[in-house]
C-alpha positions as CSV (number, residue, x, y, z in Angstrom):
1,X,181.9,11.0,-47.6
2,X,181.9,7.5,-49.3
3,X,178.4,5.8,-48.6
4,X,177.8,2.6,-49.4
5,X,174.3,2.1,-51.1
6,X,172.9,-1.3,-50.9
7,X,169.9,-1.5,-54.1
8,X,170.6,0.0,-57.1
9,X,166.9,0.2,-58.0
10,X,164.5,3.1,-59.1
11,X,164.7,5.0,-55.3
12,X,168.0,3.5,-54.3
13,X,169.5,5.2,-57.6
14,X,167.2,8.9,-56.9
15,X,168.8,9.0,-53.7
16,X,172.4,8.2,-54.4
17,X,171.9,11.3,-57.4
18,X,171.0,13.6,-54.4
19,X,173.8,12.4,-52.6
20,X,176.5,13.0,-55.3
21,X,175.0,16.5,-56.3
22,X,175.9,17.4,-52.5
23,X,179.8,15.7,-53.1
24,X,179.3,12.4,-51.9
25,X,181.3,9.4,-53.4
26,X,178.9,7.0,-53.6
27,X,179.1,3.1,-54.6
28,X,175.8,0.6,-55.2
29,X,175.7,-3.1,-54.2
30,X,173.2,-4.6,-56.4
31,X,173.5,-8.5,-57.9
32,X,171.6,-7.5,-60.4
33,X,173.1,-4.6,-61.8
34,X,176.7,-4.9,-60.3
35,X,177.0,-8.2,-60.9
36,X,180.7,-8.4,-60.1
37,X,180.7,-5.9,-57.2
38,X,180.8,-8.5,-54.4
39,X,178.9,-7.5,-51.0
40,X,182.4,-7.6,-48.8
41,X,183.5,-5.1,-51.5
42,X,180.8,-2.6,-51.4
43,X,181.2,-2.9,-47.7
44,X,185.2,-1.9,-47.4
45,X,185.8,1.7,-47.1
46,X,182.7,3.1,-46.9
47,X,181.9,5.6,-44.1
48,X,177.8,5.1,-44.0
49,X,175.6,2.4,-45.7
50,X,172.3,3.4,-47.4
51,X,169.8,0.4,-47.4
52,X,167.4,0.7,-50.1
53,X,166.8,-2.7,-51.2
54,X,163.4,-5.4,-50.7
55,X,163.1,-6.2,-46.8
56,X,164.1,-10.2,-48.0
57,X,167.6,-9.1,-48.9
58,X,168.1,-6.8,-45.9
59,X,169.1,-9.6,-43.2
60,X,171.6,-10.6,-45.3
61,X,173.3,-7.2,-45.9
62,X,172.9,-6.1,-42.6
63,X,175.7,-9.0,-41.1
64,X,178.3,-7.2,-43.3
65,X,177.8,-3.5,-41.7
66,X,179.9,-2.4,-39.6
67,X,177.9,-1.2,-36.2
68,X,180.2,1.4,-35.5
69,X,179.1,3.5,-38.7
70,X,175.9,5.5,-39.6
71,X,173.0,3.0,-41.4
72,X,170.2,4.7,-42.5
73,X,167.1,2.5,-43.4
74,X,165.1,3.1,-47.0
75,X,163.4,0.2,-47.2
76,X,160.2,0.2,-46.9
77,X,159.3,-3.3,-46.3
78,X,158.3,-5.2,-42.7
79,X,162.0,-5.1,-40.8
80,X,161.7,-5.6,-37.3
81,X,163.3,-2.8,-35.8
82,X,165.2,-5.0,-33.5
83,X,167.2,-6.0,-36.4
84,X,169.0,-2.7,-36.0
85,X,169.8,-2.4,-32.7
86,X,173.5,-3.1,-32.8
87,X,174.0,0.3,-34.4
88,X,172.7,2.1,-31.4
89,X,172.6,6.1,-32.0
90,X,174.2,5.2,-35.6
91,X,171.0,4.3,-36.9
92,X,168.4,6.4,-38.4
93,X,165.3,6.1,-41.0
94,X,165.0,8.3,-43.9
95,X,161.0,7.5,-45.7
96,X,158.1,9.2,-47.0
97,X,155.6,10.1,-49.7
98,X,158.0,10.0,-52.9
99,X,158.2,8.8,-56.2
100,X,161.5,8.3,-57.4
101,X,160.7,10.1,-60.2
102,X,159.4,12.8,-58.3
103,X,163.4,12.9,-56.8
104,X,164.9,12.5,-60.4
105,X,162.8,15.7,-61.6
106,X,163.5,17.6,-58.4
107,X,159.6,17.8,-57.5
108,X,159.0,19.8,-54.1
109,X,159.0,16.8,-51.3
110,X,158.9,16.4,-48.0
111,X,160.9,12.9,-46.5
112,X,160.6,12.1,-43.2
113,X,163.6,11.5,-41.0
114,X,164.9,10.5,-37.9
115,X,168.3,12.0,-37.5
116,X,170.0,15.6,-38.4
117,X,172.9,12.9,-39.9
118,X,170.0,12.3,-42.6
119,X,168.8,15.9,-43.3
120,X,172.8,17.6,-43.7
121,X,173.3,14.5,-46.1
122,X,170.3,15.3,-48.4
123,X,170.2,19.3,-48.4
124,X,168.6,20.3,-51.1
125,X,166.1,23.8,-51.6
126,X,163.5,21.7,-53.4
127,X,163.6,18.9,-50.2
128,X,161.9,19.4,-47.1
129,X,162.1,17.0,-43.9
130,X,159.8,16.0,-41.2
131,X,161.4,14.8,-38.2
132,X,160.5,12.1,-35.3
133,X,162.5,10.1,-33.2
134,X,159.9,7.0,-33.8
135,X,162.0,5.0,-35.6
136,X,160.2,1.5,-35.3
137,X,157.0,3.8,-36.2
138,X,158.4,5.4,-39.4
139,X,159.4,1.8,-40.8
140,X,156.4,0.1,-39.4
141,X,154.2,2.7,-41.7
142,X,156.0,1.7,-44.9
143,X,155.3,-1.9,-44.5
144,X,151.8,-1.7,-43.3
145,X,151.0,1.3,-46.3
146,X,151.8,-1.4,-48.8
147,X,149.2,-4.1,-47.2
148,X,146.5,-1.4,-47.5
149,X,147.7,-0.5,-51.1
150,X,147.0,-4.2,-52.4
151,X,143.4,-3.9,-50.9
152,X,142.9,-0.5,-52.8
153,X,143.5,-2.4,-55.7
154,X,141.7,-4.8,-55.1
155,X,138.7,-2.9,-54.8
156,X,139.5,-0.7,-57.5
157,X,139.5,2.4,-55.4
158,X,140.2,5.5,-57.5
159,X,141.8,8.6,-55.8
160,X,139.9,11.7,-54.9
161,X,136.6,9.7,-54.7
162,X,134.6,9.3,-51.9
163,X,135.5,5.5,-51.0
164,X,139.1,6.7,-51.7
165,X,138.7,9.1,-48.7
166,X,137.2,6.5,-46.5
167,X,139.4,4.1,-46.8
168,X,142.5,6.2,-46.4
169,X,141.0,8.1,-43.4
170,X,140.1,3.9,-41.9
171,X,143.2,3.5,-42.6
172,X,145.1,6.1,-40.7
173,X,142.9,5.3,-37.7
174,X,144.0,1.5,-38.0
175,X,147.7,2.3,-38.6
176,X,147.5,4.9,-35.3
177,X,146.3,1.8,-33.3
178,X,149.1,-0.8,-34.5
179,X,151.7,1.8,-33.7
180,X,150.0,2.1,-30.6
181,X,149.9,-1.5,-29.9
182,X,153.9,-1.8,-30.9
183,X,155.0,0.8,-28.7
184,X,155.4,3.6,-31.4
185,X,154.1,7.1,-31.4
186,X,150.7,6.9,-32.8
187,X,151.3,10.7,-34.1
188,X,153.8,9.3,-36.7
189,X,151.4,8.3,-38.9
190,X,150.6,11.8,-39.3
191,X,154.1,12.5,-41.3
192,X,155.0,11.9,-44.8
193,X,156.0,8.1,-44.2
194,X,152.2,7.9,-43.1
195,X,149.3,10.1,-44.4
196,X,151.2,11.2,-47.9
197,X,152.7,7.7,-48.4
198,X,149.5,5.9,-48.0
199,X,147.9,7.9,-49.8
200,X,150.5,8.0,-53.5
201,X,150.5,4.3,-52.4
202,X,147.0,4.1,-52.8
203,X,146.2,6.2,-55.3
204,X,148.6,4.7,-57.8
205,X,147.8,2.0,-60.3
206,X,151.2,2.2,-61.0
207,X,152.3,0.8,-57.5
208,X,153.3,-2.9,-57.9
209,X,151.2,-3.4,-54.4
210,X,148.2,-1.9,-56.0
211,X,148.7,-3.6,-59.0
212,X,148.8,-7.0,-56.9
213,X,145.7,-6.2,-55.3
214,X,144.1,-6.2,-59.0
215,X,145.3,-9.2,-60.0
216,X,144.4,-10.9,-56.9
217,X,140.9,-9.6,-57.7
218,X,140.8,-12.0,-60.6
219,X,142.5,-15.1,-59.6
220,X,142.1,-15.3,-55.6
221,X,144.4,-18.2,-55.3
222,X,147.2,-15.3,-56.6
223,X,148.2,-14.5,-53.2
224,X,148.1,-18.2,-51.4
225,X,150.9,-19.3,-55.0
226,X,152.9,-16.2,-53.7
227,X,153.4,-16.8,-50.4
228,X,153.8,-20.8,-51.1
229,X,156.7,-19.5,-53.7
230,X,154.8,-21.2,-56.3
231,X,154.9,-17.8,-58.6
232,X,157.2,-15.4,-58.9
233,X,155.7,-11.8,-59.4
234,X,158.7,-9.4,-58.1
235,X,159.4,-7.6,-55.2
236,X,155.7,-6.8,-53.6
237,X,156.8,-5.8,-50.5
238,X,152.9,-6.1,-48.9
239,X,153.5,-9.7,-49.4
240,X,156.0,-9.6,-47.5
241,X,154.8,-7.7,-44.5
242,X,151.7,-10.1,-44.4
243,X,154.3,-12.8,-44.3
244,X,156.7,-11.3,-41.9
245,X,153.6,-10.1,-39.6
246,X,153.2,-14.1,-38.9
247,X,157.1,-14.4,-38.9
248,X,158.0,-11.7,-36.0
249,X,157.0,-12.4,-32.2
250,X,157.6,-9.1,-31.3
251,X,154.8,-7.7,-33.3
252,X,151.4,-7.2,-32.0
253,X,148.6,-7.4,-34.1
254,X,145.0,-6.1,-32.4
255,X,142.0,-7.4,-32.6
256,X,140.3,-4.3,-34.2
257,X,141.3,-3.9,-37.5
258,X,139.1,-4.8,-39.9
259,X,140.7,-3.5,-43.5
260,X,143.8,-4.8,-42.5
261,X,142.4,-7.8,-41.4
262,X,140.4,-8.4,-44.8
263,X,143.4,-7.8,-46.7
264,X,145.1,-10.6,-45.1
265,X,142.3,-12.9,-45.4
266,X,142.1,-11.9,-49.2
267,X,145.7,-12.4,-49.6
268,X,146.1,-15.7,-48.0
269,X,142.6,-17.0,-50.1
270,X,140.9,-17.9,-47.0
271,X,137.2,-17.0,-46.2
272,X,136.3,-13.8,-47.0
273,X,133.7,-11.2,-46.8
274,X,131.7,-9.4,-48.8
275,X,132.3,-7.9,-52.1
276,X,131.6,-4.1,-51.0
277,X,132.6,-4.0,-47.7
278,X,131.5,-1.1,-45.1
279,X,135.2,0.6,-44.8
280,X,134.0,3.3,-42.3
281,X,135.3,2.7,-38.9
């Protein structure tokens, strides 16, 4: 099958390998690293489209896709699932608890997915899916998993510690209620695109939205110069969910969250808390 794979990056590239080790023909649309592979191009031909690329280039890419083919959805940034409701049946959501390096070195994973199209493309005996048909609820815990990520690093949290486990555990109980609130399956959060992602999300000072979180511990204007465009820092895609969470009527935000809400406050500079805060629900 030729599959179009939009995001050439560190996961975009793990999961094209997996897809040419099972025979696919696979061709990237990235500006950066294709430079003269034009996005009409990458489009012609191609019998499903891979999106793997920050959530601010994917309404772009997505008025070049053909509806009437399979899109499956790796980003995992804030993307209102409304935005893929012209594909209809042809759309699925492949996410989870994975380094791309963990994919590269054929690590034992499990991915979660929405669709059997998703799990016959990427069969593999070190690769295990879990499955739900909460689509909106799978994407919705990959943007909100990096908000929570940049207040881990803000407060330093260290995996395996007891504050670690309290927060993630706050966490999950906040991300049940916001796919509650949005009309997802609150169970989701359960999978791999919930509890494992949160937690390698979390737990990694690696992660550019934990990373974020540090820096924002030492200048707390960082976040308020981002969102203004005023510095450049990279993709952090929990920047963008904070942004987008404004940005999207359809979302609901409820009134009892209080890490996430802290987060956002912290993000956006405004006034804020106290230095230790009680994370325990």
């Amino acid at each position: 099958m030729k599959i179009t794979i939009f995001g050439a990056g560190a996961f975009g590239t793990a999961l094209g390998n997996i897809l040419e080790e099972n025979g696919h023909q696979i061709t990237y649309y990235d500006p950066v690293k294709y430079p003269d592979r034009s996005l009409t191009s990458a489009v012609e031909g191609g019998e499903a489209y891979l999106l793997a690329v920050p959530s601010a280039a994917a309404p772009k890419i997505l008025l070049f896709i053909p509806h009437d083919k399979p899109l499956i959805c790796a980003s995992k940034g804030f993307i209102s699932n409304a935005s893929f409701k012209p594909w209809g049946d042809n759309f699925s959501v492949l996410s989870g608890g994975a380094f791309a390096s963990d994919l590269n070195k054929k690590n034992p994973v499990i991915l979660t997915a929405t669709s059997d199209f998703i799990t016959n493309l990427f069969q593999a005996d070190w690769l295990t899916f879990d499955r739900t048909i909460d689509t909106a609820g799978v994407m919705l815990c990959g943007a909100l998993k990096n908000i929570y990520a940049i207040g881990a690093g803000y407060w330093g949290l260290q995996y395996a510690t007891l504050d670690f486990d309290d927060f993630i555990n706050s966490a999950l109980a906040e991300m049940r209620t916001i796919l509650a609130y949005n009309n997802c399956q609150p169970e989701t959060v359960n999978l791999s695109c919930g509890l494992r992602d949160l937690v390698m999300t979390c737990g990694s000072h690696t992660s550019r939205n934990y990373d974020f979180g540090a820096k924002l511990k030492l200048d707390p204007a960082l976040g308020k110069k981002v969102l203004a465009g005023t510095v450049q820092l990279g993709t952090v895609e929990g920047i963008g969910a904070i942004a987008a969470i404004d940005q999207t009527p359809t979302f609901v935000r409820p009134e009892n969250t209080p890490i996430l809400d802290r987060i956002i406050a912290l993000v956006k500079n405004q006034s804020i808390i106290e230095q230790n805060p009680n994370i325990t629900l």
